[in-house]
ROMI-570564 format. One record per residue: x, y, z of N, C-alpha, C in turn. Coordinates in nm, 2 decimals. Example, Ala and Ser with C-alpha at 12.3 -4.5 7.8 and 13.67 -1.06 7.14 Angstrom:
! ROMI-570564
((1.32,-0.57,0.78),(1.23,-0.45,0.78),(1.32,-0.33,0.78)),
((1.28,-0.22,0.71),(1.37,-0.11,0.71),(1.29,0.00,0.79)),
! end
This chain:
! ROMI-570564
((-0.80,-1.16,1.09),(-0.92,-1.07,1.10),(-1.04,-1.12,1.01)),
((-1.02,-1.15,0.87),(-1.11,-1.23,0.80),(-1.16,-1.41,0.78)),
((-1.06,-1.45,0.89),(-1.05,-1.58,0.92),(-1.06,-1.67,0.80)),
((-0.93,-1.66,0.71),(-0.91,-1.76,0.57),(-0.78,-1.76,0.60)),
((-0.77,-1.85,0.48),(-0.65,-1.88,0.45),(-0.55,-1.81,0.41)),
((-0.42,-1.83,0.39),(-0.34,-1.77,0.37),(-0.36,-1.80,0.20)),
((-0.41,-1.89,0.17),(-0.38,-1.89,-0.02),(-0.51,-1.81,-0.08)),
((-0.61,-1.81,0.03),(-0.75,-1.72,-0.01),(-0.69,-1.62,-0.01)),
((-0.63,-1.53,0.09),(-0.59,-1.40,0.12),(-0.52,-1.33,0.01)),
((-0.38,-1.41,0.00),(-0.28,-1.40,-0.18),(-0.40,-1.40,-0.26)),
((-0.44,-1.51,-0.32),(-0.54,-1.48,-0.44),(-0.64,-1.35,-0.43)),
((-0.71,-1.30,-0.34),(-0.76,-1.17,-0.32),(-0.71,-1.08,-0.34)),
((-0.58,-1.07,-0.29),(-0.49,-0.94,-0.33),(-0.44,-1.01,-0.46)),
((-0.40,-1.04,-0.51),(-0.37,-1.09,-0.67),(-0.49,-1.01,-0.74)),
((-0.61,-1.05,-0.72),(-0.74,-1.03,-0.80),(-0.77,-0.86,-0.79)),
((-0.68,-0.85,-0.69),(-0.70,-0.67,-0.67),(-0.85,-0.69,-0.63)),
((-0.88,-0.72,-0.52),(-1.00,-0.74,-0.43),(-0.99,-0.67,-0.29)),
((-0.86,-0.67,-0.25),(-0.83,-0.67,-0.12),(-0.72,-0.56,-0.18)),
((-0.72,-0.41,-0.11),(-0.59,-0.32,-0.16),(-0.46,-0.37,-0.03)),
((-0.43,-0.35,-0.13),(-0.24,-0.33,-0.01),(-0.16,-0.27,-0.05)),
((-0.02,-0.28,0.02),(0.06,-0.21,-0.05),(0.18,-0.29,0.00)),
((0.35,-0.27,-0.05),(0.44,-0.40,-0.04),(0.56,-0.30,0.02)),
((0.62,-0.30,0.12),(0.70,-0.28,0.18),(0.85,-0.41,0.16)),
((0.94,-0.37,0.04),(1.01,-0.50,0.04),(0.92,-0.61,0.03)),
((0.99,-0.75,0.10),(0.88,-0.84,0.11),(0.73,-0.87,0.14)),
((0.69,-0.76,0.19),(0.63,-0.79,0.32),(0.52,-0.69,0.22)),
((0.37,-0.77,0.26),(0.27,-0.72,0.13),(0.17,-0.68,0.33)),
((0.14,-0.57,0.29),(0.00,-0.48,0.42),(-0.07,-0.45,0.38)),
((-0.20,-0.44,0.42),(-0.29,-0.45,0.44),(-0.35,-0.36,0.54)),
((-0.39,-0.24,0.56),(-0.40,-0.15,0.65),(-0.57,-0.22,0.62)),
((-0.60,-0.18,0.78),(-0.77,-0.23,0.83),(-0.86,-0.16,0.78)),
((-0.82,-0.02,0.71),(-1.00,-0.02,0.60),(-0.99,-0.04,0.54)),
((-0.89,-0.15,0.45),(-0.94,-0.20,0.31),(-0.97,-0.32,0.38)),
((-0.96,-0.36,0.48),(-1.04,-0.49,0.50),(-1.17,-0.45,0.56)),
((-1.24,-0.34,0.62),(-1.34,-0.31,0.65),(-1.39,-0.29,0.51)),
((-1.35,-0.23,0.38),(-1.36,-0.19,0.29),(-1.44,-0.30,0.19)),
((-1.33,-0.45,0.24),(-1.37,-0.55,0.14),(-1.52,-0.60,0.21)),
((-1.53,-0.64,0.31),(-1.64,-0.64,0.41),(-1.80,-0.59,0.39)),
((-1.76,-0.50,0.40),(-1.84,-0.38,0.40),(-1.84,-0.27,0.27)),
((-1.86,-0.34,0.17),(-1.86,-0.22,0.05),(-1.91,-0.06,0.01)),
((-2.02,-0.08,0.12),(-2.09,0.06,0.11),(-1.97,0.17,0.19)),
((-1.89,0.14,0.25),(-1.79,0.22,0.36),(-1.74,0.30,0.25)),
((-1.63,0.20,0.11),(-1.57,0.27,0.00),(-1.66,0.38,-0.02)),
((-1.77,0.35,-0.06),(-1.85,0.47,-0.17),(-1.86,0.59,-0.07)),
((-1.90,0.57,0.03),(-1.92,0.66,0.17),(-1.80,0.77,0.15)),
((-1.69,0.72,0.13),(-1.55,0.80,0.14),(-1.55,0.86,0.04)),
! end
């Protein structure tokens, strides 16, 4: 969706840039924190 890499994407969510949340292995990413990261004015909006 954001068209990077997979080691840009980890380091983003590392930096707490990008929220997610970790189901076991498996680290998600639901689509408004990516509209979120994108688009910053959306956050404050909410």
């Amino acid at each position: 969706m954001l068209g990077i890499g997979r080691n840009l994407a980890y380091k983003l969510i590392n930096e707490g840039k990008i929220k997610h949340f970790k189901i076991n292995n498996r680290i998600l990413i639901p689509k408004i924190r990516v509209i979120e990261f994108i688009i910053p004015e959306v956050q404050d909006e909410r």
